[in-house]
C-alpha positions as CSV (number, residue, x, y, z in Angstrom):
1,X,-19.4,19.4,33.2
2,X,-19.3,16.0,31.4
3,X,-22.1,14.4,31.2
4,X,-23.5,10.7,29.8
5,X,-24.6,11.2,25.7
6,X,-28.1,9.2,25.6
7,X,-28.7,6.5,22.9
8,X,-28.9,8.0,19.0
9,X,-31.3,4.5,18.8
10,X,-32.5,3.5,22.3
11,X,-34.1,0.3,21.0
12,X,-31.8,-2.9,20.6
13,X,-32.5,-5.8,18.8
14,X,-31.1,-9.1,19.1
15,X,-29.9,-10.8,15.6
16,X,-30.8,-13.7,14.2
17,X,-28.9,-17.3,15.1
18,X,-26.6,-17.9,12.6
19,X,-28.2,-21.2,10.4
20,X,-26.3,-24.6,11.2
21,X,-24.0,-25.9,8.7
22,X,-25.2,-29.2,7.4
23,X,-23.7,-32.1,8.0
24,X,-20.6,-32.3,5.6
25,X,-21.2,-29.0,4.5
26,X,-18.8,-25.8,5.0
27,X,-18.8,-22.9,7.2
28,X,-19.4,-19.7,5.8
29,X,-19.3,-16.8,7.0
30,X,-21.5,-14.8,6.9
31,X,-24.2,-16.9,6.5
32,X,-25.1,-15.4,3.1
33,X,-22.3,-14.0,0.7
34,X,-25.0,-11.5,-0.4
35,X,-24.5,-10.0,2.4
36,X,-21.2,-8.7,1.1
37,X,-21.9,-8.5,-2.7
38,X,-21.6,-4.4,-2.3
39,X,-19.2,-3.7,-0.6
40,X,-17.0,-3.0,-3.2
41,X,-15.6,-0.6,-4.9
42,X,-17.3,1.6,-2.3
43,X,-18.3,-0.3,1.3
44,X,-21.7,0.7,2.6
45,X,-21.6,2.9,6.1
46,X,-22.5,0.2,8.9
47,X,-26.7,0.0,9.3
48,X,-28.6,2.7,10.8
49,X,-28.4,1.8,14.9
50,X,-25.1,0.0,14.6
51,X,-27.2,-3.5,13.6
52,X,-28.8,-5.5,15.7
53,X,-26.9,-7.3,18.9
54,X,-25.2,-10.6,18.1
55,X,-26.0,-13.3,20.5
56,X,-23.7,-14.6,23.3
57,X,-22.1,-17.8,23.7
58,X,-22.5,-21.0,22.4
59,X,-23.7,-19.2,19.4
60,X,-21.6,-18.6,16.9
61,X,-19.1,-15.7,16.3
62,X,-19.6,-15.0,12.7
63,X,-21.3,-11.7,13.0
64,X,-18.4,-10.0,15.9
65,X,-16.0,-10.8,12.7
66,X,-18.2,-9.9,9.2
67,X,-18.8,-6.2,11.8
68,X,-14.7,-6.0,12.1
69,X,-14.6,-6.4,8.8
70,X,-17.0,-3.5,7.7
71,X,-15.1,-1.1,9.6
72,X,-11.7,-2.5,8.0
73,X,-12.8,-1.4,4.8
74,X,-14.6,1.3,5.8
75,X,-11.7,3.1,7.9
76,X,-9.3,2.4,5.3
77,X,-11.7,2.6,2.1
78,X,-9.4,4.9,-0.5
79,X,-10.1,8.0,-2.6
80,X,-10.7,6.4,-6.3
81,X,-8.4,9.2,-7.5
82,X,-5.8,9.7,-5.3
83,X,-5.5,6.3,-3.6
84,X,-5.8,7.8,0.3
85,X,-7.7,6.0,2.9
86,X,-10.5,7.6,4.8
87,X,-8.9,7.4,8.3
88,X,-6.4,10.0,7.3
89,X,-8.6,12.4,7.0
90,X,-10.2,11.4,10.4
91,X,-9.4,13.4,13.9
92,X,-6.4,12.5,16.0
93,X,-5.9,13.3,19.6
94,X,-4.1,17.0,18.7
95,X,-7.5,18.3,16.7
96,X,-10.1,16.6,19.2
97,X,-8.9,17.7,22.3
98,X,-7.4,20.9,24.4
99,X,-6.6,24.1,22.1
100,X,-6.2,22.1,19.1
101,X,-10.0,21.0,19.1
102,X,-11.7,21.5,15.8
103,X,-8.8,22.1,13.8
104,X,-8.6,20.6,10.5
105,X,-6.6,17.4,9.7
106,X,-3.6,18.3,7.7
107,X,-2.9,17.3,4.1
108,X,0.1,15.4,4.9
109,X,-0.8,13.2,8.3
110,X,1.6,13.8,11.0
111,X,1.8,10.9,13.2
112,X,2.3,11.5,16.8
113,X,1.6,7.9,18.5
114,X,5.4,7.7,18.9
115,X,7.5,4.4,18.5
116,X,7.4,2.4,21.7
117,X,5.1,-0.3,22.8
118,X,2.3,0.0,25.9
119,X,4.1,-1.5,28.7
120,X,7.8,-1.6,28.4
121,X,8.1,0.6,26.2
122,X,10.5,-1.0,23.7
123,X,11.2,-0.3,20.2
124,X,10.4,-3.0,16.8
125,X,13.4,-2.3,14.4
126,X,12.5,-3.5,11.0
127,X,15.0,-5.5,9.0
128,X,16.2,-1.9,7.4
129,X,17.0,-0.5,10.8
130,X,14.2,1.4,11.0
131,X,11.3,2.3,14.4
132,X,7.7,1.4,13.4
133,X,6.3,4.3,13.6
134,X,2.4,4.2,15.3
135,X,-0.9,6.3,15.0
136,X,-4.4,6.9,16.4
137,X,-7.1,7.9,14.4
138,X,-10.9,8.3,15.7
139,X,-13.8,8.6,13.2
140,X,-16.7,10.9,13.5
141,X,-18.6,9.4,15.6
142,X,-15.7,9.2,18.3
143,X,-15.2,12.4,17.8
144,X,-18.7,13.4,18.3
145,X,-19.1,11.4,21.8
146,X,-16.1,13.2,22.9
147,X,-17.6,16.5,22.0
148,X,-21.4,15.4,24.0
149,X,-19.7,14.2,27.0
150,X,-17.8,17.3,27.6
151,X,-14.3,15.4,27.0
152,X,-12.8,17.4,25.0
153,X,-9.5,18.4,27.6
154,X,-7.8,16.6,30.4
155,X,-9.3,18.6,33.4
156,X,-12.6,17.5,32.0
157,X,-11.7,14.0,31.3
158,X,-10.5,14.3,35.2
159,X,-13.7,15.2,36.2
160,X,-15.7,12.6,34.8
161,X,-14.4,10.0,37.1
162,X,-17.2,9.3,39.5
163,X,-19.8,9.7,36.6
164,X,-20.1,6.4,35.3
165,X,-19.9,7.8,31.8
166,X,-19.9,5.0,28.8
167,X,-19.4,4.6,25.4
168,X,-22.9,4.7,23.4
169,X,-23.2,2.0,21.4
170,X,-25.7,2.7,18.7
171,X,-23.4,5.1,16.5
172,X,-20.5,2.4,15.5
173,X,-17.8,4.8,17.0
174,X,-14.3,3.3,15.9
175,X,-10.9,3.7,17.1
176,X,-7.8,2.9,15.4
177,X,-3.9,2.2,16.5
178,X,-1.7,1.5,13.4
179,X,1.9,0.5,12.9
180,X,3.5,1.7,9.7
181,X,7.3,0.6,8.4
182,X,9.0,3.4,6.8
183,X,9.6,2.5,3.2
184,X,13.4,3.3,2.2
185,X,14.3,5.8,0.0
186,X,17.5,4.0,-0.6
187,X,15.6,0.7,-1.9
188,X,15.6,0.2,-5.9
189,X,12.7,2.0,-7.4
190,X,11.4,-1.4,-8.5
191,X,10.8,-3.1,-5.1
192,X,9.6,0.5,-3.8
193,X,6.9,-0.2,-6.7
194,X,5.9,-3.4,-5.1
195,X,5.5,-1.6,-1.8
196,X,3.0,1.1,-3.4
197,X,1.2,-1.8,-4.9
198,X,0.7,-4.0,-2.7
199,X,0.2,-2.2,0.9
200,X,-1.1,0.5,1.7
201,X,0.6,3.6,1.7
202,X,1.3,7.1,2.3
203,X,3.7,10.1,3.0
204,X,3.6,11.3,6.5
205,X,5.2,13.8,9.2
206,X,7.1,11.4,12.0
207,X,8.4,12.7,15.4
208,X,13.2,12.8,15.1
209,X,13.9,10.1,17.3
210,X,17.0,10.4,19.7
211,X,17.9,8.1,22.8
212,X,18.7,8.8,26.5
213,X,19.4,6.9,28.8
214,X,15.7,5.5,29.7
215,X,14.9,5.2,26.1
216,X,14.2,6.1,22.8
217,X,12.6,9.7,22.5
218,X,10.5,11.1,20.2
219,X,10.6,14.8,19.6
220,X,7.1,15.7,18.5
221,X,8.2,19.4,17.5
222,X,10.8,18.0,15.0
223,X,9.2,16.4,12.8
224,X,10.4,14.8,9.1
225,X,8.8,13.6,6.1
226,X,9.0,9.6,5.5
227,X,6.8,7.3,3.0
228,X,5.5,4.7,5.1
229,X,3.5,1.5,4.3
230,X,0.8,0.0,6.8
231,X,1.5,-2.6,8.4
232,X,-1.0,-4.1,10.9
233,X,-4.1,-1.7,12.7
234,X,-6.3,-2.4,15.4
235,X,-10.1,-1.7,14.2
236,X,-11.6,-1.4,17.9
237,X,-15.2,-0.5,17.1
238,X,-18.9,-0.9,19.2
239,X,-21.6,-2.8,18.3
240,X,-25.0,-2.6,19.9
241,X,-24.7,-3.3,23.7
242,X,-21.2,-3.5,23.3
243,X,-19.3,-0.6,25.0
244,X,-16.5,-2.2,26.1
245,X,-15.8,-2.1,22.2
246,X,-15.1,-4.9,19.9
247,X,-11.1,-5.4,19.9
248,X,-10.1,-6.4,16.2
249,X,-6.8,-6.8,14.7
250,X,-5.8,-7.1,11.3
251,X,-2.6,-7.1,9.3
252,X,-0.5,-7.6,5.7
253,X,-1.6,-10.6,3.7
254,X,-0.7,-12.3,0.6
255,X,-4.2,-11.4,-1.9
256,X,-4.8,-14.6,-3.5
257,X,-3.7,-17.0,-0.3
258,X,-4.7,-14.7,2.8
259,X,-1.6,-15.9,4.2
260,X,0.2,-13.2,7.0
261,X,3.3,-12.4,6.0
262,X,4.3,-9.9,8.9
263,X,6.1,-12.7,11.6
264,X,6.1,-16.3,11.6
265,X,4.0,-18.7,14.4
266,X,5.9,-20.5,17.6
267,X,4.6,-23.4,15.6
268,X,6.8,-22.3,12.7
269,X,9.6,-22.4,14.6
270,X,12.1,-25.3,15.5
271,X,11.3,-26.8,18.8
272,X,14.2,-26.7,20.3
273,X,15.5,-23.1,22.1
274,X,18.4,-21.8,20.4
275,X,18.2,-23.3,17.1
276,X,19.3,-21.6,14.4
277,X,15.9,-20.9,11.9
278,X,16.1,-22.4,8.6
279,X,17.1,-19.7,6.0
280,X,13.5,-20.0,4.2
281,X,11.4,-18.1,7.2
282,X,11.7,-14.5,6.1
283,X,9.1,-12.3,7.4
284,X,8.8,-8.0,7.2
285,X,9.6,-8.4,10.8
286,X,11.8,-11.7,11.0
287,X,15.4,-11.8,9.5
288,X,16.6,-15.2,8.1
289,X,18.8,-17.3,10.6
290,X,17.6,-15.6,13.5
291,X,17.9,-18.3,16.5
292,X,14.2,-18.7,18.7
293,X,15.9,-17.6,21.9
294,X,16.8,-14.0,20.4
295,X,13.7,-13.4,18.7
296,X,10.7,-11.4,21.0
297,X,13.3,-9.7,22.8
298,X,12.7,-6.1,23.2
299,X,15.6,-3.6,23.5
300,X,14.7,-0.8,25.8
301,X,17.8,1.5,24.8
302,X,19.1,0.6,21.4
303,X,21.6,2.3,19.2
304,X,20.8,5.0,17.1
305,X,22.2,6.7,14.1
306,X,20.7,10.5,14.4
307,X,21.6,11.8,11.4
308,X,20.2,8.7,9.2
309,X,17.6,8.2,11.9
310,X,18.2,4.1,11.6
311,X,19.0,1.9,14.5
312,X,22.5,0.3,14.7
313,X,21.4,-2.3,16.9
314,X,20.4,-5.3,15.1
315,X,16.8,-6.0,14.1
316,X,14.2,-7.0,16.3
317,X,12.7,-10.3,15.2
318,X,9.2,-11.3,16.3
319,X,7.0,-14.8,16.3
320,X,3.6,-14.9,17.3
321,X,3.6,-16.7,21.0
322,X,-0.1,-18.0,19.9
323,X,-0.9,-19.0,16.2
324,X,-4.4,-18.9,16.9
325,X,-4.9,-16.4,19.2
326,X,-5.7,-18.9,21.6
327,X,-4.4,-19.5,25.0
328,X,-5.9,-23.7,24.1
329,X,-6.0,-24.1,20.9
330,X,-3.3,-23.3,18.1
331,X,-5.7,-23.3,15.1
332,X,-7.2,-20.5,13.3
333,X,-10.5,-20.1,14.9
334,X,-13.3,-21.3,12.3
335,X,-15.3,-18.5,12.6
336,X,-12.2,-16.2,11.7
337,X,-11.0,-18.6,9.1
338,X,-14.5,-19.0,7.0
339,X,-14.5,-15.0,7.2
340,X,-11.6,-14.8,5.4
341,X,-12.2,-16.9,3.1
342,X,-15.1,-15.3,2.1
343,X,-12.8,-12.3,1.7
344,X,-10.5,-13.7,0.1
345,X,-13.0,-15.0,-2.6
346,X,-14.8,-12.1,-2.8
347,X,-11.6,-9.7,-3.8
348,X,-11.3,-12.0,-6.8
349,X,-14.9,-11.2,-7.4
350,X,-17.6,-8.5,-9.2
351,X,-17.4,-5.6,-8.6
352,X,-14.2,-5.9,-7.9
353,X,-12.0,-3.3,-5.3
354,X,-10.6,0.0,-7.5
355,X,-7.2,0.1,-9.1
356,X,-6.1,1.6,-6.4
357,X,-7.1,-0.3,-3.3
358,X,-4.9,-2.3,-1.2
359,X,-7.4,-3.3,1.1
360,X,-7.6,-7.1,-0.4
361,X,-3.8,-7.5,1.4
362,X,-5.2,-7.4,4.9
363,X,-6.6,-10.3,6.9
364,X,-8.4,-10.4,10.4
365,X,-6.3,-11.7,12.7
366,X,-9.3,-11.9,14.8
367,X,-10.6,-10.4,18.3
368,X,-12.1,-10.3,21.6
369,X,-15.2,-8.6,23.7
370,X,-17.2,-9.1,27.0
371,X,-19.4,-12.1,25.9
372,X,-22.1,-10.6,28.3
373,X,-20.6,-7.0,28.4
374,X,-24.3,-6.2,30.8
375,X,-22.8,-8.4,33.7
376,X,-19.4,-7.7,32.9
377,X,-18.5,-4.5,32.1
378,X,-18.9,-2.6,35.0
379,X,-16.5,-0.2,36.8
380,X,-13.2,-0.8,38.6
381,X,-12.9,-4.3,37.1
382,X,-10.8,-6.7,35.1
383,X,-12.2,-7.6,32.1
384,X,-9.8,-10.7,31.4
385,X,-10.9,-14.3,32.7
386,X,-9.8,-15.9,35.7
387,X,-6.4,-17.8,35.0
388,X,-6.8,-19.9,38.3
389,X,-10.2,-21.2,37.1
390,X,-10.3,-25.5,35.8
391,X,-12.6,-24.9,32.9
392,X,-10.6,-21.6,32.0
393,X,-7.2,-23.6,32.2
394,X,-8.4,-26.5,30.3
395,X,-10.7,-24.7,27.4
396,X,-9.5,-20.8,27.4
397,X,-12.2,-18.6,25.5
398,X,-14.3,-21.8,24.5
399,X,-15.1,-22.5,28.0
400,X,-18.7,-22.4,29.2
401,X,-17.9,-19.9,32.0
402,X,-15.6,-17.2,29.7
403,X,-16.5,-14.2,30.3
404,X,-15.0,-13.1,26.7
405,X,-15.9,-14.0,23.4
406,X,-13.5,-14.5,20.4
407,X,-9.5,-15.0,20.8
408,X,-8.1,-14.8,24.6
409,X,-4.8,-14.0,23.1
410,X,-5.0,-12.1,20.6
411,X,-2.3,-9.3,20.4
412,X,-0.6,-7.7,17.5
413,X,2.8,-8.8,16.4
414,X,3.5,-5.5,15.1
415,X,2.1,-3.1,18.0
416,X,2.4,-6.1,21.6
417,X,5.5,-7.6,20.2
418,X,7.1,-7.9,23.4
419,X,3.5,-8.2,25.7
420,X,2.1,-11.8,23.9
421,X,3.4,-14.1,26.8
422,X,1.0,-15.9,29.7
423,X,2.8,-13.7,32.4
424,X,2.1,-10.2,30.5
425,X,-0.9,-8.4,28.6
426,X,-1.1,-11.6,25.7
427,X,-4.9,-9.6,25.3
428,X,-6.7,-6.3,25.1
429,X,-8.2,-6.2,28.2
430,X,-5.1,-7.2,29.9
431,X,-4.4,-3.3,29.3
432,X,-7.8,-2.0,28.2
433,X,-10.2,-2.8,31.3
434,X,-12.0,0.2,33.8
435,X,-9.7,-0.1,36.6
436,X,-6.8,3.1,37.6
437,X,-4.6,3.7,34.8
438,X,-0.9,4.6,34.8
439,X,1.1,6.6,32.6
440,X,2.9,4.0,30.3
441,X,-0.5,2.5,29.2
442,X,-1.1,-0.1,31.8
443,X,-3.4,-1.0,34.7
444,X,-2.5,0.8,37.1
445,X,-2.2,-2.3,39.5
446,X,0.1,-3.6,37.0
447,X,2.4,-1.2,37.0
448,X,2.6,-0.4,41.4
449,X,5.4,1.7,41.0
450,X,3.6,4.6,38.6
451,X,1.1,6.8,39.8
452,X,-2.5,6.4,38.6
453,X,-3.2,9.1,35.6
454,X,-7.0,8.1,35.9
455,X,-9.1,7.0,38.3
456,X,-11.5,3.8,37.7
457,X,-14.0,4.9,35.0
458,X,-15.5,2.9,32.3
459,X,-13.9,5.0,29.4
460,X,-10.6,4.0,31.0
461,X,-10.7,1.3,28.3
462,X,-9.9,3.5,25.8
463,X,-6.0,4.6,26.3
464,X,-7.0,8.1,24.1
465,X,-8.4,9.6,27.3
466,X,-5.3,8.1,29.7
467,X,-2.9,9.9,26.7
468,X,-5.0,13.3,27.2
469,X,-4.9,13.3,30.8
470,X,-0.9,12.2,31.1
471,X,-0.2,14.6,28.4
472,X,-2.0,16.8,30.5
473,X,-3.7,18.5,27.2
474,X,-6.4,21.3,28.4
């Protein structure tokens, strides 16, 4: 019977206000460089207890984005010899759940997260014709909750509906969603060079894709091997008192600048719809001369070439609706900005990250939580803020009354390209809340017309358990 793990560290403290920054001074973040003087080559495991609890609005956000961070590099901190990054060795949902449970992760990963987005269910096709390609990993400590609650197959997962069973909070259990672009074997060895040297990479079993007539299909028991480079990955991670997780997003970054390079910003773009983009906006997932009113525009059944496995269809371009991750505001955040900076400054620093890390060409995006996750995060609810409220309208996430902390829009231009406007899921907790699921990742109320695959719960906000239970893995 499942049953609620208790507390590895019952006793939560509260952290420190950040200090003020003086009066023509700068914002740093954190506080106190020193505090991230060792993470490199090798990053430190997060504090025994998960830290302490950072404080709630109006105090600053610093500490929600140095924790993301952390479990960045930690999740994707690579093997000095070989170059691989730790959360390929982690569990995936076929050896933590049903028969498979407690198998070993293979050599060679074998991605199984498919190539359609939550939602619609639409495909991104890269500028070589090619399906990102997407994958969950879970570390040890998700794996372990699963195992202590007795969630280790969909009948139990079932059965845990009326239980009121949480995430603990003191173990820093992390979840990841990637999106990886398949790197060419057809490109000149030179530029395939640049790839492996400036993302990370590695060689992976992917699902053969065909299409139907409701969509693209991925056939998980014909599988092929492609090189593929990461692109963007969700770090969704707890923090003390935080079980609703902490929903970061990072993605592919110029080293020295810090500047994204995956899709260009509406404010990039010319303001008039259906003007042709000026040749010099070329983004991994933006093609030159693509006109604003065709980009974002997700293509449910697209062309396929079997044998070569590439789309015929035309690429799918894709602008971030929200530069800032903002519904009210189109700047970088401060917080996020100071925290990459000190990034950005300490890559160039000593120690300095192994000759084989890519990590230093990855930037937070930023991210969101339950600002007072005690009052909030309870069962059956929406997690997002009211759109119909003044003080929401006029000030989004920076409003007194927000019930979330961080960006209000933040989404992933690699993994909610099609999702990022007003009128769909432009955050987490638009999909990620405790109320009924349905089958194609969505609340259930969202999506009438589905049946529910899970009941309200509050480890409904985690999709792994919705995927076990519509998967119907025992």
């Amino acid at each position: 019977m499942p049953v609620q793990p208790p507390e590895a560290f019952p006793v939560i403290n509260m952290c420190s206000p950040d200090p003020t920054t003086p009066v023509g001074g700068a914002l740093t973040c954190p506080a106190n460089l020193a505090d991230i003087a060792n993470w490199f080559p090798t990053t430190p495991p997060m504090q025994t207890g998960g830290g302490c609890k950072p404080l709630p609005h109006p105090a600053r956000e610093c500490r929600f984005y140095q924790e993301s961070w952390q479990e960045f590099l930690i999740a994707t901190q690579p093997d000095a010899t070989t170059g691989r990054v730790a959360l390929l060795d982690w569990n995936t949902i076929e050896n933590t759940f049903g028969a498979g449970a407690g198998k070993p992760t293979p050599a060679v990963p074998v991605f199984l997260a498919g190539v359609t987005q939550a939602g619609g269910r639409q495909v991104v096709i890269d500028q070589n014709g090619n399906a990102l390609y997407y994958a969950i990993h879970m570390n040890p400590a998700f794996v372990k909750f699963v195992n202590d609650s007795h969630l280790t197959s969909a009948d139990q997962i079932t059965r845990a509906a009326n239980l009121n069973i949480k995430f603990t909070t003191t173990s820093a259990i992390v979840e990841t969603k990637e999106a990886w672009q398949v790197i060419p074997d057809t490109l000149p060895a030179a530029q395939r060079q640049v790839i492996q040297n400036t993302f990370i990479t590695t060689p992976a079993m992917v699902p053969t894709l065909t299409v139907d007539g409701t969509g693209v299909v991925a056939h998980d028991d014909m599988l092929r091997m492609v090189n593929l480079a990461l692109v963007a990955i969700h770090i969704v991670h707890t923090i003390p008192d935080h079980s609703e997780f902490i929903w970061s997003s990072f993605q592919h970054a110029n080293r020295q600048t810090g500047v994204t390079d995956l899709a260009p910003s509406l404010s990039d773009l010319p303001t008039v719809p259906g003007v042709t983009i000026v040749p010099n906006i070329n983004h991994i997932l933006f093609a030159v001369n693509t006109a604003r009113a065709a980009a974002n525009q997700g293509i449910l059944v697209p062309a396929l070439n079997v044998a070569t496995q590439t789309f015929t269809t035309p690429p799918t371009s894709i602008y971030r609706v929200f530069p800032g991750s903002k519904s009210r505001d189109p700047a970088i955040d401060d917080d996020v900005a100071a925290t990459n900076l000190s990034f950005t400054t300490r890559f160039a620093g000593n120690p300095r990250p192994g000759p084989l890390d890519r990590r230093p060409f990855y930037r937070l995006l930023g991210a969101i939580w339950q600002d007072l996750p005690g009052t909030t995060f309870t069962k059956n609810r929406s997690l997002v803020n009211d759109p119909t409220d003044p003080m929401i309208m006029a000030l989004g996430s920076d409003a007194p009354n927000t019930i979330t902390g961080g960006e209000d829009r933040i989404s992933s231009v690699a993994m909610e390209s099609f999702t990022q406007a007003e009128n769909s899921f432009p955050n987490c907790f638009d999909c990620h809340d405790t109320r009924s699921t349905a089958g194609n990742g969505v609340p259930q109320v969202r999506a009438m017309a589905a049946p529910a695959v899970m009941q309200p719960g509050l480890i409904n906000v985690s999709h792994i358990f919705n995927e076990v239970v519509r998967l119907n893995i025992n």
